[in-house]
N, C-alpha and C positions, 0 to 999 in steps of 0.2 A: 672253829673246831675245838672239841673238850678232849682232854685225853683223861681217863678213868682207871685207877687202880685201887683192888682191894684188897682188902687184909684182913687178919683176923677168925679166919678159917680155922679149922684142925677136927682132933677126934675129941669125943665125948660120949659118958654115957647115955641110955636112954633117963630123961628126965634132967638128965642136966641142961644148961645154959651156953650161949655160944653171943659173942658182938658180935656184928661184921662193921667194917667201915668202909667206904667208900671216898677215895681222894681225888678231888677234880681239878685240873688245870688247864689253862689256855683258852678259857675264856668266860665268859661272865655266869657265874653258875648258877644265879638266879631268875635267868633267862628257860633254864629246863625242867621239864616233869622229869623227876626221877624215880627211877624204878626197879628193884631188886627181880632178876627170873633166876629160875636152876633148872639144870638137867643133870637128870638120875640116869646110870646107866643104862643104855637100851631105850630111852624114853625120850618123847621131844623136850624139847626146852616149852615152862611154862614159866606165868608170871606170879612173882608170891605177893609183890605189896607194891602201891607206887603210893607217889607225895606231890602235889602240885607245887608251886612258883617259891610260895610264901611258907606252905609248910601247913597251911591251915584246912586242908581236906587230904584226907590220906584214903587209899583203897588197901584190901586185902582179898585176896582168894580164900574160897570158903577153908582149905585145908588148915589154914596159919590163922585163922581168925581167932582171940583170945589168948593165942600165943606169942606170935611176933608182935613188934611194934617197928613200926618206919618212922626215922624222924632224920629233919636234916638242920645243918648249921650253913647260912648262906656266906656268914661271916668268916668262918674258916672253909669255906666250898669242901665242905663234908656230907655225906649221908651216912647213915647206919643202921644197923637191923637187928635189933636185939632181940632174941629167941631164946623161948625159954618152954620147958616143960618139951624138949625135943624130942623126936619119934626114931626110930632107924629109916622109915619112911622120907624123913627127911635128907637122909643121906643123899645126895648131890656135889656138882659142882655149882656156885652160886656167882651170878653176874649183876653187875654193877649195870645199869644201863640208862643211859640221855635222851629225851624226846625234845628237839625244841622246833618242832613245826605245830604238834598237838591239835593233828587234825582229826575232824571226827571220823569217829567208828573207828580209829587206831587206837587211840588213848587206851594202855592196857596191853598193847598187842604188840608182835615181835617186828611186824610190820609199819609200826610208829617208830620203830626206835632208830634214831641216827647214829648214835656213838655204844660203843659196847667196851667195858671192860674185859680182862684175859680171864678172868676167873679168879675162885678162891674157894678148895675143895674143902668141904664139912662132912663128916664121918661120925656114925650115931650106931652105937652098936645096942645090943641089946642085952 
């Protein structure tokens, strides 16, 4: 079992920047796809970015694409999301999330993920 907390959230203008990080404990973190989702109010939860084992193939959803970047450290069992050029659209709560089964046709999806972070709300005004 992983337990996941993130940090790093807050407000910010449209166009400005935002980290997030992702801190994992309780078990081997190199073992999991990691993957950043959010839900906007009133919206379901989607996914913005994942990073496989090693860190050397990353995904992104078209919306974040050239914006964000996902990157993880296995060595300090961190991930992060650095976002930049931010939208109000992006406005969300944003989750940390664990896959270590990475079974196909899940990879990506809310239904791959085993362990979930509590959140970390990002605020983008305009």
């Amino acid at each position: 079992q992983v337990e996941l907390v993130e940090s790093g959230g807050g407000s910010v203008q449209a166009g400005g920047s935002l980290r997030l990080s992702c801190a994992a404990s309780g078990s081997i973190f190199s073992d999991y796809i990691m993957e950043w989702f959010r839900q906007a109010p009133g919206k379901e939860r989607e996914v913005v970015a994942g990073i496989f084992w090693s860190g050397g193939s990353t995904y992104y959803a078209d919306s974040v694409k050239g914006r964000f970047t996902i990157s993880r450290d296995n060595a300090k069992n961190m991930m992060y999301l650095q976002m930049n050029s931010l939208k109000p659209e992006d406005t969300a709560v944003y989750y940390c999330a664990a896959d270590k089964t990475a079974r196909d046709g899940y990879i990506w999806k809310i239904a791959g993920i085993d362990y979930w972070g509590k959140g970390t709300l990002v605020t983008v005004s305009s």
